[in-house]
Backbone as ProteinMPNN parsed JSONL, in Angstrom:
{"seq_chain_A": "XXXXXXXXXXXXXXXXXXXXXXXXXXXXXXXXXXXXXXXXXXXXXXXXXXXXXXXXXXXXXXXXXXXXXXXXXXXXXXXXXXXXXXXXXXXXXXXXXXXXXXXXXXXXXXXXXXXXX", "coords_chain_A": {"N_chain_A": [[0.801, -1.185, 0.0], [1.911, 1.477, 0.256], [3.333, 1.881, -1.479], [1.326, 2.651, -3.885], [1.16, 4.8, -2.272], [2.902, 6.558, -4.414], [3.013, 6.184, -6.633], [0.244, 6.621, -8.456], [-3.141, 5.552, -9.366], [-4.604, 5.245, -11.851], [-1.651, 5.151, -13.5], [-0.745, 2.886, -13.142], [-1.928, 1.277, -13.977], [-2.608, -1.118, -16.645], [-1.711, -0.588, -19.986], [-4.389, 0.062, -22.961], [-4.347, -2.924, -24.881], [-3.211, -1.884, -28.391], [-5.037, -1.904, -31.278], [-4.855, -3.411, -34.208], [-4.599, -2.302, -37.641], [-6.75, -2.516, -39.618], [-8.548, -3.94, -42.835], [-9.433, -1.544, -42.915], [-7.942, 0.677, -42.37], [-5.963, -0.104, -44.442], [-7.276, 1.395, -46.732], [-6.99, 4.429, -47.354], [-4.108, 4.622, -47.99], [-4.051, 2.736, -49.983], [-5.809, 4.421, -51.534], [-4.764, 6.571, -52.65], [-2.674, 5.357, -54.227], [-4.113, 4.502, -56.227], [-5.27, 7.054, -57.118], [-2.563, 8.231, -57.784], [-1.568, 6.819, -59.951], [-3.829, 6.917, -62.006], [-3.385, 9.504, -62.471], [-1.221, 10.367, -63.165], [0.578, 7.939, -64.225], [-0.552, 6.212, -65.518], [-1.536, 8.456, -67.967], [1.581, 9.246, -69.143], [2.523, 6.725, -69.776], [0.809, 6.17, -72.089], [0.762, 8.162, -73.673], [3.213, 7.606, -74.273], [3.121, 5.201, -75.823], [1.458, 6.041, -77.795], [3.892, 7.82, -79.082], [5.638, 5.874, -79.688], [3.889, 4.408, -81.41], [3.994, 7.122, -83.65], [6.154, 6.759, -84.511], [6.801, 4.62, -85.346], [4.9, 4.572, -87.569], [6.581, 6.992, -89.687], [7.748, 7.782, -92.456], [9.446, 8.035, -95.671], [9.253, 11.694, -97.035], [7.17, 12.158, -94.944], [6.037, 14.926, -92.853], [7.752, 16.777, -90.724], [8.066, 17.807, -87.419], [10.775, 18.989, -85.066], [12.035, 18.095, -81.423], [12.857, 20.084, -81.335], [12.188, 22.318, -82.58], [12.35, 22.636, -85.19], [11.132, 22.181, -88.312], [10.669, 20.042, -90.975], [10.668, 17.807, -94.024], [11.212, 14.557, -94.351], [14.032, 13.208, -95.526], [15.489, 10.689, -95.932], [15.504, 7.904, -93.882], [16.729, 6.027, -91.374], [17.344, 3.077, -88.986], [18.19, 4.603, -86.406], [18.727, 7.337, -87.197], [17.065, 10.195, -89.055], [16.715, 11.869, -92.174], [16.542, 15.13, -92.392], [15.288, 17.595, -94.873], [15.27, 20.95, -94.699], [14.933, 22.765, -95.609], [15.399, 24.372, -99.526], [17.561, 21.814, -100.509], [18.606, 21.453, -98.736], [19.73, 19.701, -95.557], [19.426, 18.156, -92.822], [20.374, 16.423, -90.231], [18.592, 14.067, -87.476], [18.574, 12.246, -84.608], [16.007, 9.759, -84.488], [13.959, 9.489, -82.251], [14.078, 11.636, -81.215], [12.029, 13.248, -82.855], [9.482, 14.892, -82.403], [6.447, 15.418, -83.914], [4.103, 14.8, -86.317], [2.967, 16.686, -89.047], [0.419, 17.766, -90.82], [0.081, 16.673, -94.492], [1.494, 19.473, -96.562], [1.817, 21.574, -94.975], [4.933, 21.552, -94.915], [5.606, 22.701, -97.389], [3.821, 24.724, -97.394], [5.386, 26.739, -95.558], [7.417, 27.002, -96.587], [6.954, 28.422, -99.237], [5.818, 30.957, -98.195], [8.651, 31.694, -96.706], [10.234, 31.744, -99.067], [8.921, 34.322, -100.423]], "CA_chain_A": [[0.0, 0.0, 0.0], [2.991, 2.027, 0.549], [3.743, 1.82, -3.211], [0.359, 3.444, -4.072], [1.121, 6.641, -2.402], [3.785, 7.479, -4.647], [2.383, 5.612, -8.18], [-1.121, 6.784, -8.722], [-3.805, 4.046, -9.832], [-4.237, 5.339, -13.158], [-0.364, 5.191, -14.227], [-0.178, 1.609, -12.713], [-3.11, 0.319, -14.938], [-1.721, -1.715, -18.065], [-2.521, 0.457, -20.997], [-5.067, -1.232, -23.617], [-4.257, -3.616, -26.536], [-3.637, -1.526, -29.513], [-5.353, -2.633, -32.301], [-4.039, -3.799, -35.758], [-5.242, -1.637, -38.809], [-7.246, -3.602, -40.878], [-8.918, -3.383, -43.983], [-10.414, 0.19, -42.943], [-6.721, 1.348, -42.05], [-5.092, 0.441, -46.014], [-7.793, 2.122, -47.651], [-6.553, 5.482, -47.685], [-2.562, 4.727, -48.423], [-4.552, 2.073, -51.502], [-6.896, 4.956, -52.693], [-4.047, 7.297, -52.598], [-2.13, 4.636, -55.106], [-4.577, 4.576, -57.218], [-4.967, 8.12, -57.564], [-1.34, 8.614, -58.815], [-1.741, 5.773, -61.219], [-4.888, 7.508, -62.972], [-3.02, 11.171, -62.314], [0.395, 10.477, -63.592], [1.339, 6.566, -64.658], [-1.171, 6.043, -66.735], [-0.964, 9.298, -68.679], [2.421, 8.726, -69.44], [2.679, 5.391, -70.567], [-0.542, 5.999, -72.959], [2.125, 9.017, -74.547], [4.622, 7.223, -74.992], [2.749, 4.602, -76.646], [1.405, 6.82, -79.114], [4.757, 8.326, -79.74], [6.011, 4.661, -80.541], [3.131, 4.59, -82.904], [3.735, 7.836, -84.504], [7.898, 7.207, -84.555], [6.638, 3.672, -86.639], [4.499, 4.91, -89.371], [7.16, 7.539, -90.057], [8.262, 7.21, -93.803], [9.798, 9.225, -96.098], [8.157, 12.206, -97.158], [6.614, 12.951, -94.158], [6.368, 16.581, -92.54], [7.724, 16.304, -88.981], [8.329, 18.35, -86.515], [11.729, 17.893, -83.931], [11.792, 18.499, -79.956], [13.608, 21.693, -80.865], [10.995, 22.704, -82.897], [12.055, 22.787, -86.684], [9.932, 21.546, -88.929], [11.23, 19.279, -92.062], [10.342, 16.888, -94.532], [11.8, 13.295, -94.153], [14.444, 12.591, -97.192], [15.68, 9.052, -95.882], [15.341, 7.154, -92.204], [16.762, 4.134, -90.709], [16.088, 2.545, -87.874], [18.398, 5.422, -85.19], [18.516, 9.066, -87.423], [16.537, 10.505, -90.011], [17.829, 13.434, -92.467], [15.174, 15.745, -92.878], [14.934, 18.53, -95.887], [14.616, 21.735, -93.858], [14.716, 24.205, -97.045], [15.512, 23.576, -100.557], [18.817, 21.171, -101.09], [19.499, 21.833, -96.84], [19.666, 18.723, -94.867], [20.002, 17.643, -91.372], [20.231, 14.575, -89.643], [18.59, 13.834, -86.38], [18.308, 11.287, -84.213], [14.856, 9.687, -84.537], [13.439, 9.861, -81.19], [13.895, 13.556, -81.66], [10.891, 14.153, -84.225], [8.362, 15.492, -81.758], [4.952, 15.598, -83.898], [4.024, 14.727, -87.728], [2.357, 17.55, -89.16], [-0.356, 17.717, -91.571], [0.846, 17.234, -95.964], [1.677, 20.395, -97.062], [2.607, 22.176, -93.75], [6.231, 22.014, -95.284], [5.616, 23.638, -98.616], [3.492, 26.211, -97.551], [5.908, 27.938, -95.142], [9.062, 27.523, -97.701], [6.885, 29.57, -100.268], [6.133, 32.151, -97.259], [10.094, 32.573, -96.692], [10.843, 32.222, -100.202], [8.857, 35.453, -101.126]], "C_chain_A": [[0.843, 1.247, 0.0], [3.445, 2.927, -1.011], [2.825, 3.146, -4.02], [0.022, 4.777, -3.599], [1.848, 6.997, -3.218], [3.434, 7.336, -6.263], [0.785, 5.78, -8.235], [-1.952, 5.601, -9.366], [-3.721, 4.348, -10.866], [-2.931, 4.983, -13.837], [-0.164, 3.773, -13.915], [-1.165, 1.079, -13.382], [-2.283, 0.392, -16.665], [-2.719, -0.442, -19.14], [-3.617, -0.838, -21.61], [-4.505, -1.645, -24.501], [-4.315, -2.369, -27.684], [-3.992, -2.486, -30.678], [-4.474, -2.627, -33.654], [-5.081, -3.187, -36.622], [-5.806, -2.596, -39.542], [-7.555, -3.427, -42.182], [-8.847, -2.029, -43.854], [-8.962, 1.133, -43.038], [-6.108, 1.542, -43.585], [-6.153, 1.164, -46.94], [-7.531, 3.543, -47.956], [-4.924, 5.232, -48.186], [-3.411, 3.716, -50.186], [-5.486, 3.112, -52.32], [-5.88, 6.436, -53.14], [-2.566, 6.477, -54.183], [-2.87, 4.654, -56.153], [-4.732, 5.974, -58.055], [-3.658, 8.561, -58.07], [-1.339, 7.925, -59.698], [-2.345, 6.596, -62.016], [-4.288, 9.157, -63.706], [-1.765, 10.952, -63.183], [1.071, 8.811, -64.567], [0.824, 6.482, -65.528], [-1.537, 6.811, -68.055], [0.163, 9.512, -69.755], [2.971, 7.967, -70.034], [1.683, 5.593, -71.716], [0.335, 7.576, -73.696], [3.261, 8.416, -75.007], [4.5, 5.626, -75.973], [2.439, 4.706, -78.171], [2.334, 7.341, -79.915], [5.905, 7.148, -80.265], [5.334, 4.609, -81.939], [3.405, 5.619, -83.963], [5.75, 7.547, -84.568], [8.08, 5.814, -86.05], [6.153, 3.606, -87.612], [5.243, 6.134, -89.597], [8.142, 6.849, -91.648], [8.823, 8.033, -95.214], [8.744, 10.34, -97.136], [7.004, 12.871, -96.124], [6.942, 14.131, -93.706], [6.169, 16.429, -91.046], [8.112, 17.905, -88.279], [9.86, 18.136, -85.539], [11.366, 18.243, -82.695], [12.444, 19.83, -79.98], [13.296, 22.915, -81.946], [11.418, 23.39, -84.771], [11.592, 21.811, -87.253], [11.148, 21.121, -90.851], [10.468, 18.483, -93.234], [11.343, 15.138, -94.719], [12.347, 13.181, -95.82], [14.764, 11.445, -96.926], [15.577, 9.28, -94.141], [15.966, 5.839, -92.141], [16.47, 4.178, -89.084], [17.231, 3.948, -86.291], [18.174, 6.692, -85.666], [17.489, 8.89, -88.597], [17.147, 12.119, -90.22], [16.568, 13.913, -93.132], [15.72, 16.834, -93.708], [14.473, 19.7, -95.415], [14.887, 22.947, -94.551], [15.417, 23.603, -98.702], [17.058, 22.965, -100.661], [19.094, 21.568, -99.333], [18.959, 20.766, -96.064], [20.077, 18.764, -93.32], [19.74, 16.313, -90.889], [20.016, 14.917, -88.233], [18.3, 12.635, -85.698], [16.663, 10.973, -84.096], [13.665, 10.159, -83.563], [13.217, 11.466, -80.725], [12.795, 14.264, -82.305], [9.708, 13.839, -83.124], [6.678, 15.078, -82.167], [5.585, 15.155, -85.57], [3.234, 15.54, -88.311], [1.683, 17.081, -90.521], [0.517, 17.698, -93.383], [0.266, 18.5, -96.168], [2.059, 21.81, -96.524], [3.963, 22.959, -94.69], [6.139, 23.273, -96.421], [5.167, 25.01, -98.461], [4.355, 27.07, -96.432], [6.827, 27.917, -95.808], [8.053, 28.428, -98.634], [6.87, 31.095, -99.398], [7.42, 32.814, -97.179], [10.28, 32.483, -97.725], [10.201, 33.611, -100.88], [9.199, 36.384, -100.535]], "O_chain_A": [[0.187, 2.222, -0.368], [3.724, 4.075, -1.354], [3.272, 4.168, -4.539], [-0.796, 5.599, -4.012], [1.804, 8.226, -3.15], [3.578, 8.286, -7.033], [0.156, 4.754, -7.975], [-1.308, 4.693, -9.892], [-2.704, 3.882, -11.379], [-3.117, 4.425, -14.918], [0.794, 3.328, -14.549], [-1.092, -0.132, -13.176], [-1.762, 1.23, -17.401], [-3.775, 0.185, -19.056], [-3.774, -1.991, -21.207], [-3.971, -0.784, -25.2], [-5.422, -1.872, -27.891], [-3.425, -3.54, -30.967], [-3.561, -1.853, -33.94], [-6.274, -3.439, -36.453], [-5.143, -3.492, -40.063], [-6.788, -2.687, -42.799], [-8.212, -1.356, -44.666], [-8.923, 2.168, -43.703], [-5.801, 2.633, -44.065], [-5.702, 1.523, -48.028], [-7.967, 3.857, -49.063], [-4.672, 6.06, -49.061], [-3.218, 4.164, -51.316], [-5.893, 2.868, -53.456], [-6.343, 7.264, -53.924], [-1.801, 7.17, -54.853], [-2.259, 4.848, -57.204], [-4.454, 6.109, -59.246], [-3.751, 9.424, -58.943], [-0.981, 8.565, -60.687], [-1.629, 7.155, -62.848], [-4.534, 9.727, -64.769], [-1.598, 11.83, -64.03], [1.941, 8.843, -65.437], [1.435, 6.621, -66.587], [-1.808, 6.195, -69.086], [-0.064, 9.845, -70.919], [3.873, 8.25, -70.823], [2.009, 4.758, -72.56], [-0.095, 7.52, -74.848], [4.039, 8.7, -75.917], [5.407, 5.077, -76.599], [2.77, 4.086, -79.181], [2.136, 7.48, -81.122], [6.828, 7.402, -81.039], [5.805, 4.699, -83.073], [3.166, 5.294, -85.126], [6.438, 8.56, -84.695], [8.789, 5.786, -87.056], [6.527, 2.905, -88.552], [4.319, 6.905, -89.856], [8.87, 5.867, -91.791], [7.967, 8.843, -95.572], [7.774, 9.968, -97.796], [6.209, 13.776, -96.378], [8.049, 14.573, -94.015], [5.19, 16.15, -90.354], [8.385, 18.926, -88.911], [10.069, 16.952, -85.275], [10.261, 18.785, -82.662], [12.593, 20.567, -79.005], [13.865, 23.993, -82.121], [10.874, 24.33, -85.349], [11.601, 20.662, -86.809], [11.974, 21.777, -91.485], [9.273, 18.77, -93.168], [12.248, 15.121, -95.552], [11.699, 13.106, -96.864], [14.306, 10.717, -97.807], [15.573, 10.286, -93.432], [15.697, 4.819, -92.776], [15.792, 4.869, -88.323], [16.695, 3.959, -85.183], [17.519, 7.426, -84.926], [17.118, 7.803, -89.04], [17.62, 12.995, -89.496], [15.842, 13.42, -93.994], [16.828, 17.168, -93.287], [13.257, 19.833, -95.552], [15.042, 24.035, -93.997], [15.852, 22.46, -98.841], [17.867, 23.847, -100.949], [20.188, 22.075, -99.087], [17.75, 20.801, -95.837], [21.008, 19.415, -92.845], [18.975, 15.412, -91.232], [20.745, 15.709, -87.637], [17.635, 11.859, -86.385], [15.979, 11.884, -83.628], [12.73, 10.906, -83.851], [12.384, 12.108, -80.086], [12.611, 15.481, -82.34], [9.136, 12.754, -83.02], [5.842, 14.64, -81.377], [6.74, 15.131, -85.996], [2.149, 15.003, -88.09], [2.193, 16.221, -91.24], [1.41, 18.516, -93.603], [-0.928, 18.783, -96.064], [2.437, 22.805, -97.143], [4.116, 24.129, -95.041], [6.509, 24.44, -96.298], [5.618, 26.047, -98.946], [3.989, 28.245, -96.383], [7.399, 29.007, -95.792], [8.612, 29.514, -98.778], [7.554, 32.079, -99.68], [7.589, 34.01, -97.419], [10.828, 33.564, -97.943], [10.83, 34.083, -101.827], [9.189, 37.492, -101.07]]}, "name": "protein", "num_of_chains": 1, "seq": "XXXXXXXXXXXXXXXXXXXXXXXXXXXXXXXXXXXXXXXXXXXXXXXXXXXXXXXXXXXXXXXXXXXXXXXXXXXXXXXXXXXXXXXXXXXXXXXXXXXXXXXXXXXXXXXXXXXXX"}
């Protein structure tokens, strides 16, 4: 009894059992996963799918675009560069993965007559 003047009853009572999270507990860290999936992963991947697709029907003759934003016409391709036609008899070579967008036929022509007049 001695004991109990100096340790109060409360502080000498076992705490309780914490519980284990259960289902109810992962549903916010799992709805929080899914939301970046929908927000960001899946976005992403569904771009860079398309830009597989548009890097494989590339053929010569087309009117591309690069990532550094001149615009060409495809004179030959293999499978790492392509040498695009970026005014009359003026070539460049870039690496494929480089050609940004494929622009509509006739894009090219009509801004070379623009700078040519």
């Amino acid at each position: 009894m001695t004991m109990s003047f100096f340790i109060s009853d409360a502080m000498a009572q076992a705490a309780p059992a914490a519980s284990q999270p259960g289902f109810e507990g992962m549903l916010f860290p799992l709805g929080i996963l899914v939301f970046f999936y929908f927000l960001f992963i899946r976005p992403q991947s569904k771009r860079n799918k398309e830009q597989k697709q548009m890097l494989a029907a590339l053929n010569k003759g087309s009117e591309v675009v690069t990532t550094g934003g001149i615009l060409g016409k495809v004179a030959e391709l293999d499978d790492n560069f392509v040498k695009l036609e970026v005014a009359d008899n003026y070539f460049i070579q870039v690496q494929r993965h480089a050609i940004a967008n494929m622009m509509p036929k006739g894009t090219y022509k009509t801004l070379n007559k623009k700078s040519s007049v």
